[in-house]
N, C-alpha and C positions, 0 to 999 in steps of 0.2 A: 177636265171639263168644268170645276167648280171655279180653279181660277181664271178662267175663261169667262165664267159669268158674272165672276165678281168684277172683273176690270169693264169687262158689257156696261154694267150696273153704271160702276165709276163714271165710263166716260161718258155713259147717257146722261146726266148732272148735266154738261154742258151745250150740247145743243137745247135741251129744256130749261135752261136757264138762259141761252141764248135766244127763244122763242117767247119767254115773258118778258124781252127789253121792249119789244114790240108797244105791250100796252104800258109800262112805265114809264116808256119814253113821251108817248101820248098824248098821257092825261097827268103827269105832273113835271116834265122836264121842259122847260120854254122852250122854242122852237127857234127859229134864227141863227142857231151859231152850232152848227153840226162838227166843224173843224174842232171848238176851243172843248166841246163837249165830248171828241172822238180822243181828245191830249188827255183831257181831267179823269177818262173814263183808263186811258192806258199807265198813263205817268203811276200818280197814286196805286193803281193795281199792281204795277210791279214791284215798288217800293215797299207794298207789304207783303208781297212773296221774299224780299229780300229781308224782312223782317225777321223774318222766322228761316230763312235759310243764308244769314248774311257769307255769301263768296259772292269771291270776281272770277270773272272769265280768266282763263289762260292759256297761253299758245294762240291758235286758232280759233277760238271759243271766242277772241275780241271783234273779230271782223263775221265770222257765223252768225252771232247774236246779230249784229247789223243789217245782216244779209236778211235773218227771219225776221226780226223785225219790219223791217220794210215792207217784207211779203207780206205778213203773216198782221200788221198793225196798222203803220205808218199809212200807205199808199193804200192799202185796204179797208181802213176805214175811211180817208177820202170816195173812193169811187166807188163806196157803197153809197156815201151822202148823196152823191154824183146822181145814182140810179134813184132812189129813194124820193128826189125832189123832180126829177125828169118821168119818171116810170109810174104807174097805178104799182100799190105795194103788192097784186096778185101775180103779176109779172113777174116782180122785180125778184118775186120769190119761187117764183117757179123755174125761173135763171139759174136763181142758187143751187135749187133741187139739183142741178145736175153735175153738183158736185162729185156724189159718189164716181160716176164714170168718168170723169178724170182723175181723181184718187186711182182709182183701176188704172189708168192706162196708164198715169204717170209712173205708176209703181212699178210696173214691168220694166224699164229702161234704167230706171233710178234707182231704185232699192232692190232689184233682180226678184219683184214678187210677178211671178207671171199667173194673169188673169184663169181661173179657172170657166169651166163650162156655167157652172153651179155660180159664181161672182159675180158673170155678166148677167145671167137670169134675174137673180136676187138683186141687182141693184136695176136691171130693167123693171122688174114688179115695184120694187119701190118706185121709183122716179116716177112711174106710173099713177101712182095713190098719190104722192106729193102734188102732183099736175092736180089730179082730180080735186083735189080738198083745196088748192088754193087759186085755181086757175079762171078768168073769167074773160068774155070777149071785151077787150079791148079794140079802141081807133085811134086813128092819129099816132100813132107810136112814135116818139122820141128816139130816135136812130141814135145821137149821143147817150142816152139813157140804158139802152140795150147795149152798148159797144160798153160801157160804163161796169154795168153790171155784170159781163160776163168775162169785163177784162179782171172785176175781185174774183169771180169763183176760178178761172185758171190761176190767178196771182196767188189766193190761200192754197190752192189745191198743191202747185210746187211746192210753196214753201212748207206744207204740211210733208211733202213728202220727204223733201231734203232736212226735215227734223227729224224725221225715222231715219236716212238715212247715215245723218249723222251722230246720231244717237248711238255711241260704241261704247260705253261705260266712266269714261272719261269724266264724264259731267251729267249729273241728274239730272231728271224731267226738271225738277222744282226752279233749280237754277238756271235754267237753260230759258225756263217761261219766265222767271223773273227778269232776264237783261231784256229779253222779246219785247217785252213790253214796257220797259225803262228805254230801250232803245226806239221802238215805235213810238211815245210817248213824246221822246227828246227830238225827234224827226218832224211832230207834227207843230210840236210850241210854235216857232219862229213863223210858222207859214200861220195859222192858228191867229196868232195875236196882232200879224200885220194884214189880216184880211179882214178880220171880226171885231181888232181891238179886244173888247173885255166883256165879261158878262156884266147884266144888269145885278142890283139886289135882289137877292133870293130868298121867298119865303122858305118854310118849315119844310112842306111838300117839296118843293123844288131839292131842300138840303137832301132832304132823305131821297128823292128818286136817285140823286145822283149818288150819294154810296151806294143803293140797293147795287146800280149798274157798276159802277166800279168793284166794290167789293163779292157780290154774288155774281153776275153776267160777266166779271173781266179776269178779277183774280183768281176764287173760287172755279169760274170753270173753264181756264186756260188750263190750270194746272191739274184739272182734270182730263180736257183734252190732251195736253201731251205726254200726259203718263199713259193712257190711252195706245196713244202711237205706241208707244214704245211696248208697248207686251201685244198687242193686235195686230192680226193683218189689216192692210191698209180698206181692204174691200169691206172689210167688217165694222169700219172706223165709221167709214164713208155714209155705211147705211143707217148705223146708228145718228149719223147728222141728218137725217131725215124727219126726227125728231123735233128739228126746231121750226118750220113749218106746221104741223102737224101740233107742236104747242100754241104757236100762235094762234091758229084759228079754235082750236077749242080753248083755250083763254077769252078771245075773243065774244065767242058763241056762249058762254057759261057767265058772262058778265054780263050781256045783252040781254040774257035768259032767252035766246033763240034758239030752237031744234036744229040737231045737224038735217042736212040733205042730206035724202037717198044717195048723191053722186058724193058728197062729202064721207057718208058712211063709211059706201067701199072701198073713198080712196083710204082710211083709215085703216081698213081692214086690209089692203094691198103691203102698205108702210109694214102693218105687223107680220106679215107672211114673207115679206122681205127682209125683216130684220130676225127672225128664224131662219132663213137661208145662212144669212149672214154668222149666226151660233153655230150651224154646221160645220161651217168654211172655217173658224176660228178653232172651235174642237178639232176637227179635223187633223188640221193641221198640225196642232199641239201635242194629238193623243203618240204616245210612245210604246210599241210593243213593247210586253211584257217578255222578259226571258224564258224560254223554253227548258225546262228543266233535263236535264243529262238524261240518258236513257241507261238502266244499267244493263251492265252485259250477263249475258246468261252464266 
């Protein structure tokens, strides 16, 4: 159970590091160029996972990487920008939200984790609180915006799953996220720089938001996320990325110096009771009878 809470811990790092790009992105990263900004943020992030873990792929690990990548970077952080400029960001995050249950459903066929009773509740509760905390009426909805948004959270949700599934000892988390994102990275340059051309000059602010996001939201918590997968059941992964919603708006609310909502509260409080399911389902799983000691004979 402790190592169970310790990788919890771990992978939580990244969706809460993935729910402060939100106000970074904001209030110090120019706006206009989401592609060159979505390369700068993967390219560099991988490059210094490979810093500190310098290998290359081999065998199959050359075309895998590609494959996650694409999912997992490349294509997914396009049709997030897609969502993000077409969609109000309460939507576009409430989209996300429902990642866990595809985590779930994907993993049953994919990685042979079949859904428990207890999985689909605990990620119902959550999805639940994440709707409630971020969710607001919207009109006019952007039909590309929705199709956009929901084509990233099935797009990460496989490629998260086929990272677990392929994760056999062969090749470490570290490495496996370093080409992810050198190859998501190198997928998005050439579209990047003939749609956008180049960034403007960048003050101080603008230098610094863009490491925060590269190096803490890209590198720092990929390879938190896929160490993650790889010691976690996927349903536990899932819920704990409920978390990055859940940061955003109280980041948000705490800088504003605004009170949560009563409906904000308890979707808060939904997220946290979902993500103790999810410690259940993780222990669970893990805990190994202890041996029964011989019995002596009379």
């Amino acid at each position: 159970m402790e190592n169970t809470l310790r990788w919890s811990l771990v992978t939580a790092i990244a969706p809460i590091a993935w729910g402060s790009t939100y106000f970074v992105a904001h209030e110090f990263i120019p706006p206009g160029h989401p592609l060159l900004g979505g390369m700068l943020r993967a390219l560099p992030a991988g490059l210094i996972l490979l810093a500190f873990r310098p290998r290359l792929p081999h065998g199959s690990w050359w075309w895998k990487s590609l494959v996650l990548g694409t999912l997992n970077v490349g294509a997914f952080f396009v049709l997030i920008y897609v969502a993000a400029q077409s969609l109000p960001s309460s939507l576009a995050s409430t989209i996300m939200a429902l990642s866990p249950a595809a985590l779930i459903l994907l993993a049953w066929p994919l990685a042979s984790e079949k859904p428990t009773a207890r999985a689909l509740a605990g990620a119902a509760i959550g999805i639940t609180g994440a709707c409630l905390m971020v969710f607001t009426a919207v009109h006019d909805v952007d039909p590309i915006g929705v199709v956009a948004s929901a084509s990233a959270m099935l797009m990460s949700s496989l490629g998260f799953i086929l990272a677990k599934r392929w994760n056999t000892g062969d090749v470490d988390a570290l490495t496996s996220t370093a080409w992810q994102l050198v190859a998501g990275g190198l997928l998005l340059t050439p579209v990047a720089i003939s749609v956008e051309g180049w960034l403007p000059p960048l003050d101080g602010a603008a230098i610094a938001g863009y490491v925060y996001v590269g190096l803490v939201s890209t590198a720092i918590a990929y390879a938190a996320w896929f160490n993650g997968l790889a010691h976690l059941p996927a349903s536990a992964v899932g819920l704990i990325g409920l978390l990055n919603p859940a940061t955003g708006v109280l980041l948000g609310t705490a800088i504003a110096g605004e009170l949560l909502s009563a409906r904000q509260i308890i979707g808060l409080g939904l997220i946290v009771v979902g993500l103790l399911f999810s410690q259940r389902i993780a222990g669970a799983r893990r805990r190994v009878p202890r041996p029964q000691p011989a019995l002596s004979e009379a």
